[in-house]
C-alpha positions in Angstrom: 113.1 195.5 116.0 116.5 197.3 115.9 118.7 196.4 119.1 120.1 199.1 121.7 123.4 199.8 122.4 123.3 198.1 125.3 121.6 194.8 123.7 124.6 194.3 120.9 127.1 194.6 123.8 125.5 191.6 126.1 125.3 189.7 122.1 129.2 190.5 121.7 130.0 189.6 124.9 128.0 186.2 124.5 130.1 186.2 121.1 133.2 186.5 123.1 133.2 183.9 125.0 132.3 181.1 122.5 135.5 181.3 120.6 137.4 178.8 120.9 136.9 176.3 124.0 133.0 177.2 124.3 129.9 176.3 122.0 126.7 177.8 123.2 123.1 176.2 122.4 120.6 179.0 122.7 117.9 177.5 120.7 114.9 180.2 120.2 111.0 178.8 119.8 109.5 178.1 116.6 107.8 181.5 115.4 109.3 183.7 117.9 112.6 185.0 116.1 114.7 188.3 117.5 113.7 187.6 121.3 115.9 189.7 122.1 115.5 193.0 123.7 112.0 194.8 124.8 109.0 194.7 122.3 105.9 196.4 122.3 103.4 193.5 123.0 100.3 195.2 123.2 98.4 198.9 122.8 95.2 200.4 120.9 94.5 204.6 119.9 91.0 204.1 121.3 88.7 201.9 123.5 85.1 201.9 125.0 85.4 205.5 126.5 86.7 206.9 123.2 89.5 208.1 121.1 91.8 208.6 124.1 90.8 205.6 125.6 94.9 204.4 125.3 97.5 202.3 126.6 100.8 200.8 125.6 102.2 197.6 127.3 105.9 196.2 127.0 107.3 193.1 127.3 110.7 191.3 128.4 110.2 188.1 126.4 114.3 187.2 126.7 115.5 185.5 129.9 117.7 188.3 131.1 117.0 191.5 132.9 116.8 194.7 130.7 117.0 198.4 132.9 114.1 200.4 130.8 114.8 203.4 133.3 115.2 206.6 130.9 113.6 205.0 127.8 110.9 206.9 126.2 107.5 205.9 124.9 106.5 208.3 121.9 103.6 208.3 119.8 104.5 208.3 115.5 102.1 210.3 112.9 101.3 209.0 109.6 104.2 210.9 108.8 106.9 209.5 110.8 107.1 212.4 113.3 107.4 211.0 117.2 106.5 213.5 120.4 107.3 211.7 123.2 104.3 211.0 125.4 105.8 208.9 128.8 109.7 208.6 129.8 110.3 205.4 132.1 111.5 206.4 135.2 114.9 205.9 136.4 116.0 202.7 138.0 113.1 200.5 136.4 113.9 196.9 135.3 111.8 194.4 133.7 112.3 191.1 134.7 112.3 188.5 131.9 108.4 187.4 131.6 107.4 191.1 133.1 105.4 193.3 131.5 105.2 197.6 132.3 101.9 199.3 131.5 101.2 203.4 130.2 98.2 204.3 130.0 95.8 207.8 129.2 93.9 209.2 132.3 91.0 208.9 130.1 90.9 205.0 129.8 90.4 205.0 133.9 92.6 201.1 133.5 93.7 200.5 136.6 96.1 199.2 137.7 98.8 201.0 135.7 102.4 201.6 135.7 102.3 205.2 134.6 100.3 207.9 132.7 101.0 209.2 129.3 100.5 212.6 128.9 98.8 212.0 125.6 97.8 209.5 123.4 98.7 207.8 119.8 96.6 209.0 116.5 94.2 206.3 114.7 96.5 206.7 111.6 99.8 206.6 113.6 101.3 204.2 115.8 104.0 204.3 118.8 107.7 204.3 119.3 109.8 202.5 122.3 113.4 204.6 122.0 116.3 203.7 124.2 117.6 206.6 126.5 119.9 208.3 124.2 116.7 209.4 122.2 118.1 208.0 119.0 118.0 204.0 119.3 114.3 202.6 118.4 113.5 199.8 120.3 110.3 198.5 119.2 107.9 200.2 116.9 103.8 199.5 115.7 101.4 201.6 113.8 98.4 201.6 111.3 100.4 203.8 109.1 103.8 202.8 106.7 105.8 205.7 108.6 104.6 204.1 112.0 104.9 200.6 111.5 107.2 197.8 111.1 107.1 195.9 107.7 103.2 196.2 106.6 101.1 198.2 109.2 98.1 196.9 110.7 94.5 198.4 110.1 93.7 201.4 111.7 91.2 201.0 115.1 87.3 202.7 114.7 84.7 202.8 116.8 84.1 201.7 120.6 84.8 198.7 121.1 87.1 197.1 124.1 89.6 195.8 121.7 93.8 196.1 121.4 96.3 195.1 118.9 98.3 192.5 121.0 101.3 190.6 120.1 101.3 186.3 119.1 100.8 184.2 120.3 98.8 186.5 123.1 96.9 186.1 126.3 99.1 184.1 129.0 100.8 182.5 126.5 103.4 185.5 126.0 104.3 188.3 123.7 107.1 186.2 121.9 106.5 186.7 117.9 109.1 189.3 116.4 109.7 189.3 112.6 109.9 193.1 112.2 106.4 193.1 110.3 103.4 194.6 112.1 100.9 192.6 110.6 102.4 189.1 110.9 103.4 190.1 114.3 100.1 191.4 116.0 96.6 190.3 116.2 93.4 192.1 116.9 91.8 191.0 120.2 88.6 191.6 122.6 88.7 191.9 124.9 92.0 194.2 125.4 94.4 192.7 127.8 96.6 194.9 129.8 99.0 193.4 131.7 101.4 195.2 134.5 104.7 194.9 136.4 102.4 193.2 139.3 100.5 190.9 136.7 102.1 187.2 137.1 105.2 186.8 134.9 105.1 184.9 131.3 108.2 182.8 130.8 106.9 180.5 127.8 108.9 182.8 125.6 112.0 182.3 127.2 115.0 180.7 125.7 116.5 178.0 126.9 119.4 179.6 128.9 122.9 178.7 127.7 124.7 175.9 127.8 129.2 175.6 127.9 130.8 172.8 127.3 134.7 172.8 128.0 136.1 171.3 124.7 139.6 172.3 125.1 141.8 173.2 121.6 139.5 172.3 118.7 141.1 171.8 115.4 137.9 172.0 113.5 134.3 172.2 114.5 131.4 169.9 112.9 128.6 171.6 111.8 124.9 169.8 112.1 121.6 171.0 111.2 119.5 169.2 114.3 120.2 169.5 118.0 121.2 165.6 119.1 124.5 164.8 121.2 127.2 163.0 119.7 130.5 161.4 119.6 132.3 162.3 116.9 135.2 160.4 115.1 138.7 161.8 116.7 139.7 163.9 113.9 140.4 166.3 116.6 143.1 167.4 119.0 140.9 165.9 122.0 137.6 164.1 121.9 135.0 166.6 123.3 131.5 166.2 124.0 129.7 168.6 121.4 126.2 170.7 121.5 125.5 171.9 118.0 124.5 175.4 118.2 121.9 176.6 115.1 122.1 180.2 116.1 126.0 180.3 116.4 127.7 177.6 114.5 131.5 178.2 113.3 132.3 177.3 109.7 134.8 174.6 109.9 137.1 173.8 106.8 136.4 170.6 106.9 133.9 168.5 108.6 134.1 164.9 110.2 131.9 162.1 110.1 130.3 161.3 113.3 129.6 157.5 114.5 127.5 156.4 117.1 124.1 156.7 118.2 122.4 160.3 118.0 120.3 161.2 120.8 118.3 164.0 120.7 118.0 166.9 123.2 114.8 168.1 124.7 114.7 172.2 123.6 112.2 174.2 124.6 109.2 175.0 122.1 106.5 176.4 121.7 104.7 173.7 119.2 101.2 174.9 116.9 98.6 172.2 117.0 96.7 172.4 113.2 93.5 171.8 113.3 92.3 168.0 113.2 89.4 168.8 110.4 88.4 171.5 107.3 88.5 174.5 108.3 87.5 178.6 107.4 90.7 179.9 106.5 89.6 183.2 105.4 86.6 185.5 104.6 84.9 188.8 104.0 81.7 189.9 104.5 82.2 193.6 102.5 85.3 194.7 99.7 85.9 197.0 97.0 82.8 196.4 96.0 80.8 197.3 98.4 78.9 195.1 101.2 78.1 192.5 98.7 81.7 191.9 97.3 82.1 188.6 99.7 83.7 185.4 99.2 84.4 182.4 101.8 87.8 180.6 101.9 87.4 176.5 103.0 90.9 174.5 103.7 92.5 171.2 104.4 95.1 171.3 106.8 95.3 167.6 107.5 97.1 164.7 105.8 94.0 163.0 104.5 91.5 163.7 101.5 88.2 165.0 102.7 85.3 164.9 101.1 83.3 168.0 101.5 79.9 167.3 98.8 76.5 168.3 100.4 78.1 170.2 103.3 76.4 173.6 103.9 77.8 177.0 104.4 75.3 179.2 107.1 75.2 182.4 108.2 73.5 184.1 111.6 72.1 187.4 111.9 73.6 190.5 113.0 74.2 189.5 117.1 71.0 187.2 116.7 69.9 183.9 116.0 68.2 184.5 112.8 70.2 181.5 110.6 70.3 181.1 106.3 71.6 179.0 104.3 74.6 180.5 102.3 76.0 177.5 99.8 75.2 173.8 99.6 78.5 172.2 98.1 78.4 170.3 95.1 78.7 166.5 95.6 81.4 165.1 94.5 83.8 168.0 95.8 87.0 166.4 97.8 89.4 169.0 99.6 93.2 166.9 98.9 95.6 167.4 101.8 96.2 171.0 102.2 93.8 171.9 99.4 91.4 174.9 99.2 87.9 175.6 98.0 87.1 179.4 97.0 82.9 181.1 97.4 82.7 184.2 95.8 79.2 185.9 96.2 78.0 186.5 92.8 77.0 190.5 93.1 79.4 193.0 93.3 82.5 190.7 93.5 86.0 191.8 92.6 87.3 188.8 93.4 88.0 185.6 90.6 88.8 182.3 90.4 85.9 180.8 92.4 85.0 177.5 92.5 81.7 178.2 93.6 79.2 181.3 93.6 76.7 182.0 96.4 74.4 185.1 96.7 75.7 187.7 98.7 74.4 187.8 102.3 77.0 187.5 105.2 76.1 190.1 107.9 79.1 192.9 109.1 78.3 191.7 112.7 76.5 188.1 111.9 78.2 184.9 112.0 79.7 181.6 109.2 79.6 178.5 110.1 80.6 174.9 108.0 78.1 171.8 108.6 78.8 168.4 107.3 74.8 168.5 105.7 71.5 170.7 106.0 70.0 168.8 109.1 73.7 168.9 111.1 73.4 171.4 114.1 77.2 170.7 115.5 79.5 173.0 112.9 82.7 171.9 111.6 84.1 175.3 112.2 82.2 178.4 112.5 83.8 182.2 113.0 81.6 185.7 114.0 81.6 189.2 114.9 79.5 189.7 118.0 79.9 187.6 120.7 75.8 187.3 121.1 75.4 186.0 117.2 74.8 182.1 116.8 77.7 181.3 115.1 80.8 182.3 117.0 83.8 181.3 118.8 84.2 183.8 121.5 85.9 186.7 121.6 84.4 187.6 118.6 86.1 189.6 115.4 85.5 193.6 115.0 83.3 193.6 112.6 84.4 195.2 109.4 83.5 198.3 107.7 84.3 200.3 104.6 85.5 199.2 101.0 89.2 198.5 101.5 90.5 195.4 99.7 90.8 193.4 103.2 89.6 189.8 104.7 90.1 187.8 107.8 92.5 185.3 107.1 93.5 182.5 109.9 97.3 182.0 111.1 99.7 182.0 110.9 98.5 183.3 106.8 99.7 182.7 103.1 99.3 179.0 102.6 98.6 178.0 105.7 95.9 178.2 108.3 96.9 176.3 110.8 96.1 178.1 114.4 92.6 177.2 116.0 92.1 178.0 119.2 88.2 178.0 118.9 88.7 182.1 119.4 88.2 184.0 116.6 89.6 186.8 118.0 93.3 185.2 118.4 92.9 182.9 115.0 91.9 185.3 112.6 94.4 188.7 111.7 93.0 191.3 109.7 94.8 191.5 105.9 94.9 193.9 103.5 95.0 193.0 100.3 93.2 189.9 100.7 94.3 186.7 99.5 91.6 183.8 98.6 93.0 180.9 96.8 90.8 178.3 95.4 91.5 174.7 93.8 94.2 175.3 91.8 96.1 177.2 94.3 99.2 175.0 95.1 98.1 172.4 98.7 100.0 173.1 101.8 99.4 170.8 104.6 100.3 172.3 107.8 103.2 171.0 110.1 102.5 168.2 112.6 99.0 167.6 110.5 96.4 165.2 111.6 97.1 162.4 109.2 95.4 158.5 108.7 96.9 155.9 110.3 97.9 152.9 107.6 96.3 149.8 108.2 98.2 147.0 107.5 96.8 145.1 103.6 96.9 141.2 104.8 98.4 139.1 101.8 96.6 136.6 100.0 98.6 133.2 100.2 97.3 130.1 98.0 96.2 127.5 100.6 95.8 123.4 99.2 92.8 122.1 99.6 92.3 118.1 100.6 88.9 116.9 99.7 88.0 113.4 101.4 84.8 111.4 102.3 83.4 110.7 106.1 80.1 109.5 106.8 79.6 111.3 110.1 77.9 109.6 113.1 75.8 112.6 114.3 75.3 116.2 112.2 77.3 118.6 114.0 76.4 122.6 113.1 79.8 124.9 112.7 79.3 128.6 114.5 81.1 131.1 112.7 83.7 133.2 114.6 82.5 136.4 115.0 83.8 139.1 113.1 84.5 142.7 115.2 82.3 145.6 114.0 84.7 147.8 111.7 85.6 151.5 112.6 87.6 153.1 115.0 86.0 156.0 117.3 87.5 156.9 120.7 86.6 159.1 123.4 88.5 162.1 123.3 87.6 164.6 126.0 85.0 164.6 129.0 84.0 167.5 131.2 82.6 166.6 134.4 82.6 170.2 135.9 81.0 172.8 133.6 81.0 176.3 135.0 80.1 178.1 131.7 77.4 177.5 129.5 78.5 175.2 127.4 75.4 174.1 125.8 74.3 177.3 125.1 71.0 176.9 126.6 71.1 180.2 128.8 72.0 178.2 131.6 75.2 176.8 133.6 74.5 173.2 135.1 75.4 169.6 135.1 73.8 169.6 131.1 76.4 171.5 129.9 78.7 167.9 131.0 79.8 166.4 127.8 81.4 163.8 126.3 83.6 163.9 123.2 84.2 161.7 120.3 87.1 161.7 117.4 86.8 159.5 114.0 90.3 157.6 113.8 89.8 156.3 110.7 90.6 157.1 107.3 86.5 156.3 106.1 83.5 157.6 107.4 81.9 155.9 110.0 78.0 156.2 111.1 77.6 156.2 114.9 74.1 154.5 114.3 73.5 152.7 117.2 77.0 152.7 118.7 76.5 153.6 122.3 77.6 156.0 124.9 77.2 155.0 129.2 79.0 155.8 132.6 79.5 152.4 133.3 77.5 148.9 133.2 75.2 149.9 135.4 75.0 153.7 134.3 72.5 155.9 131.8 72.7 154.2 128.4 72.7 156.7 125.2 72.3 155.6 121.9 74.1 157.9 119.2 71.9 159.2 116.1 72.2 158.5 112.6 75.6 160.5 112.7 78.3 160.3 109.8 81.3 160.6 111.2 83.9 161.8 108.6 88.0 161.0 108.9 89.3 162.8 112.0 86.2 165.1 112.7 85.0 165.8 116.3 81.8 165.7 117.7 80.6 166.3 121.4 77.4 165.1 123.1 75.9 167.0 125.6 74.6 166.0 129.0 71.2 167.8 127.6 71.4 165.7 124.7 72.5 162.4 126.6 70.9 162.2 130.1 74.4 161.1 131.0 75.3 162.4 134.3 79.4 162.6 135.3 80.5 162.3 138.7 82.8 164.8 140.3 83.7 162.1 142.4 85.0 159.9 139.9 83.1 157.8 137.1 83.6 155.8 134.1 82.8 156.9 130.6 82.3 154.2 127.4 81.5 154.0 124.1 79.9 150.6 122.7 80.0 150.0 118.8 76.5 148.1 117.8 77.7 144.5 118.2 78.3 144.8 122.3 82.2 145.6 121.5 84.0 148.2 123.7 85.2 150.4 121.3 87.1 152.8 124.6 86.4 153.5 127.7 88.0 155.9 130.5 87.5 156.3 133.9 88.5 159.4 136.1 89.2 160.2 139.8 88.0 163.1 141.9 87.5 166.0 139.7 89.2 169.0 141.5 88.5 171.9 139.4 85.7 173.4 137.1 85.9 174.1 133.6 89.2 171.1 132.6 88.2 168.8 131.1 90.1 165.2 130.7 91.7 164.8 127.4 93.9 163.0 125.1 97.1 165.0 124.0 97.7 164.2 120.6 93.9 164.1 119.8 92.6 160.6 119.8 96.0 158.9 119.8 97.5 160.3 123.0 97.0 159.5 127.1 94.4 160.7 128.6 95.2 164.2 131.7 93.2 166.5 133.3 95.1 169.4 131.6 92.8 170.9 128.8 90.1 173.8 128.6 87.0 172.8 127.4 86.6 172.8 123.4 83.3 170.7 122.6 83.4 169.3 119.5 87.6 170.4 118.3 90.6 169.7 119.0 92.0 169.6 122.2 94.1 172.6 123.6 96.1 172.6 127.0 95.0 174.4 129.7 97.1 178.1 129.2 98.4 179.9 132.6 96.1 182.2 134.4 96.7 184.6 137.0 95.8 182.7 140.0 92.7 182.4 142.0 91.8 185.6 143.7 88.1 185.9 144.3 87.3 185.1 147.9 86.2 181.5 148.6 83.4 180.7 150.9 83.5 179.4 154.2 84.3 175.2 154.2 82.0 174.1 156.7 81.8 169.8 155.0 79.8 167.3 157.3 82.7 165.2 159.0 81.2 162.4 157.4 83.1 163.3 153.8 85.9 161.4 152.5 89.1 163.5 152.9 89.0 163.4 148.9 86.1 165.9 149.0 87.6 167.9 151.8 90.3 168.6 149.4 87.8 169.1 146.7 85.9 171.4 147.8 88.1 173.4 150.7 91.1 173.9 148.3 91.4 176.0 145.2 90.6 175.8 142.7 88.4 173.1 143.0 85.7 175.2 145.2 81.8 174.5 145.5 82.1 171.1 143.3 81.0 169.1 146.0 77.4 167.1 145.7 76.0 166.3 148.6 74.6 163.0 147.6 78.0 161.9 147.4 77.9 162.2 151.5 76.8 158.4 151.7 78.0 156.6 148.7 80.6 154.1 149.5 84.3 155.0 147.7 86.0 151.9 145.8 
């Protein structure tokens, strides 16, 4: 992104008044550098009514607000040529977290905050140009004269799909490197936003901060963010707020003493994934449709072993399922460690560690089971959102024989974004880039890693030997040892209101209850048990192998275990009558958030996650609030004020049961 006039005159300003008496401490996100002007965050050259089916939508993701009024919006050929297509009327400002909409008359998207009066070309890309028709703002495209850095992959067919910017959705438009294709992902459905839709602030930075420090002689310089004292080596003793993103060079530095104590920043902090995932695929290449290869990775702290698992594949939007590759036994995925499948026809790729026959369907399905008879997938990734194996949305299929794959975020060695949507995990690359076994590991930041258990030492103990003749013959009862393993519940949904089971229905089976592997072995859940309570529906787990840190969810289908929306108690028993865990909930006043543990497993428990059955937790994202009508509340006076509330308040609507109308509350 280049900056406007009008941008590098607020950043001298800023500049201005840190000399000397002012530091400033204007820390940005992770991931999200050059916040600071307007960026393009999302558009597409054609949707579901066609190739003028277009929009453009920008983005304030600084905390300031930015006048747009006389900017222009142009459309960019594969040349480089721009014809402008909307100007921004005058007097328009975009509050920080607000986004402004253009849109064809063709794409009937409504509402809008304008109409272009034409649209962008497949092999182009668009322009945002400041009013004196010279500055670029912001620019995207498919094409290297369009784009920023590497361009993104040119848009076919019909689907309802955009090229948005990370991290997406209602999490903000706040990723800027000034490189197309790191910046963007593809995602379906599009998602338009407007100057009425409800403003994103998580990319703001934190706004900032002056501290009066009087005449400094020299300036320490400090590479983290905590408060200190520092020695008085100065003319005064000031409190200091290191600055990363404006730090003055001093000539000499002093030594600080005290106690550092870090300051809270705002962050936006990426969650790996707790287990192996698919970090990047093809289903067609160079070669042709067969020229395939599958992409496994570790992006935990701890040595998985992978021999016997089982690489599927579903049919083309069906349920039709094959077996792709059985793994070796024997195979163990090291900390940040790859394993490469290369389909053995047609393939232009080498280095495989393993070769499978080629078969993965253009708009089937992969998925990654622990062994042959497992029906819960370790990770599984599609493109149709009606196929087996998916995690909705769904990836545009691909097409042609360009040298591309789907790699997972945030790319290169690491693949550590899952969201459980493949749409917003996956970005489209070109060239591909497998790596296999030998590739260098990379485990990804804040990993998933075993907890050390403390080695007892062996210590030499005397024994006494001596003689009694004893009056009576007493029997000695062992003291009994604790079964070994530690499992914990790690997220319950009380409330479905999606089918979550995927048996074609929504109901109280699609309740589940979730389970996380602390340890660093396998464990099997033979016999271990799952209940609501002592006197509650009793389920005894399957001859399930748990590996180190993988997740598994148990369906109210699968369990007979029905949860309370009024509150209820959820256990798990290991074989030998031991509570392993056990968490009990109040009132549930929503559908679809689940309780949860943030950090998986290790954290406390809130109701503040979406549902994701069987991986890691994810906190609940902002949505636009509640605006479908709710029905009339019309409760017998006989309910507990706790169900009134429930059920008469959103969002917690239509969750009340009416045989709750006579129990007795605790």
């Amino acid at each position: 992104m280049h900056r406007s006039p009008a941008a590098l005159l607020l950043l001298l300003t800023l500049i201005a008044s840190t000399g000397a008496g002012f530091n400033v401490s204007n820390t940005a996100p992770p991931l999200t550098p050059l916040q600071d002007n307007i960026v393009i965050s999302e558009f597409r050259s054609r949707g579901p009514a066609g190739a003028s089916d277009e929009f453009v939508e920008l983005f304030n993701p600084t905390n300031l607000p930015i006048s747009i009024g006389g900017w222009y919006i142009k459309s960019v050929s594969s040349s480089g040529s721009m014809t402008t297509r909307f100007t921004i009327p005058s007097g328009t400002v975009l509050q920080p977290g607000q986004h402004f909409l253009v849109v064809t008359s063709a794409s009937g998207i409504t509402p809008n905050d304008g109409i272009m009066s034409a649209g962008i070309a497949d092999d182009g890309g668009v322009a945002l140009i400041a009013s004196d028709n010279i500055t670029i703002i912001d620019k995207a495209g498919t094409s290297p004269a369009a784009a920023e850095g590497t361009p993104l992959a040119p848009l076919t067919g019909t689907l309802n799909q955009s090229y948005e910017r990370l991290p997406g959705d209602w999490n903000g438009n706040c990723q800027d490197t000034d490189n197309n294709l790191a910046d963007f992902v593809l995602r379906t459905p599009a998602l338009p936003q407007t100057m009425t839709s409800p403003f994103t602030t998580t990319c703001l930075l934190p706004t900032p901060t002056y501290t009066n420090t009087h005449t400094l002689t020299e300036t320490p310089v400090h590479s983290s963010t905590p408060s200190f004292t520092p020695t008085p080596s100065l003319t005064s003793t000031p409190s200091l707020t290191s600055s990363p993103s404006q730090t003055p060079t001093p000539s000499s530095t002093p030594t600080p003493t005290g106690t550092l104590t870090p300051t809270s920043t705002a962050s936006v902090t990426l969650v790996p994934p707790a287990y192996v995932v698919i970090s990047e695929f093809r289903s067609r290449g160079p070669g042709g449709a067969g020229d395939e290869f599958v992409e496994l990775y570790n992006p935990t702290g701890a040595a998985v072993s992978i021999g016997g698992w089982v690489l599927k594949r579903s049919s083309s939007c069906g349920a039709t399922l094959n077996t792709l590759a059985t793994i070796p036994t024997g195979i163990v995925l090291p900390p940040g460690g790859y394993y490469l499948l290369v389909s053995n026809s047609n393939a232009t790729v080498t280095g495989a560690d393993q070769t499978f026959n080629p078969g993965l369907v253009d708009s089937g399905g992969l998925a990654l089971f622990t062994s042959a008879s497992s029906t819960q997938p370790v990770d599984q990734v599609g493109m149709c959102e009606d196929t087996t194996f998916v995690e909705n949305p769904p990836l545009t299929p691909l097409s042609g024989s360009a040298n591309q794959s789907y790699e997972r975020l945030p790319g290169g060695f690491f693949a550590c974004q899952d969201t459980n949507r493949n749409a917003e995990d996956f970005r489209l690359i070109s060239p591909a880039q497998p790596q296999n076994s030998n590739s260098p590991a990379a485990v990804c930041p804040n990993a998933v890693t075993p907890t050390p258990s403390a080695t007892p030492t062996a210590t030499s103990t005397p024994t006494r030997t001596f003689t009694r003749t004893p009056s009576s013959t007493r029997t000695r009862t062992p003291m009994p040892t604790e079964y070994p393993g530690r499992v914990v519940i790690n997220e319950i949904l009380p409330r479905p209101f999606k089918d979550w089971n995927q048996d074609g229905k929504i109901n109280s089976r699609d309740e589940f209850i979730e389970l996380i592997n602390l340890d660093n072995k396998p464990i099997n859940l033979r016999k271990w048990k799952l209940d609501d309570g002592p006197a509650g529906t009793v389920y005894v787990l399957p001859d399930l192998v748990l590996q180190p840190y993988q997740i598994v969810q148990f369906s109210a289908q699968e369990t007979g275990i029905s949860l309370s929306d009024g509150g209820d108690t959820v256990r798990l028993i290991k074989p030998d009558g031991h509570l392993a865990d056990s968490f009990s909930y109040p009132v549930v006043t929503a559908t679809d958030q689940t309780w949860c543990r943030l950090p998986n497993g290790e954290g406390g428990w809130g109701f503040e996650c979406r549902p994701t059955p069987g991986r890691p937790n994810a906190r609940l994202e902002r949505h636009p609030p509640f605006s479908s009508p709710l029905p009339a509340c019309s409760l017998p006076e006989t309910v507990p004020s706790a169900f009134q509330l429930a059920e008469c308040e959103a969002p917690g609507a239509r969750i009340y049961r009416p045989e709750f109308e006579h129990s007795t509350l605790p």
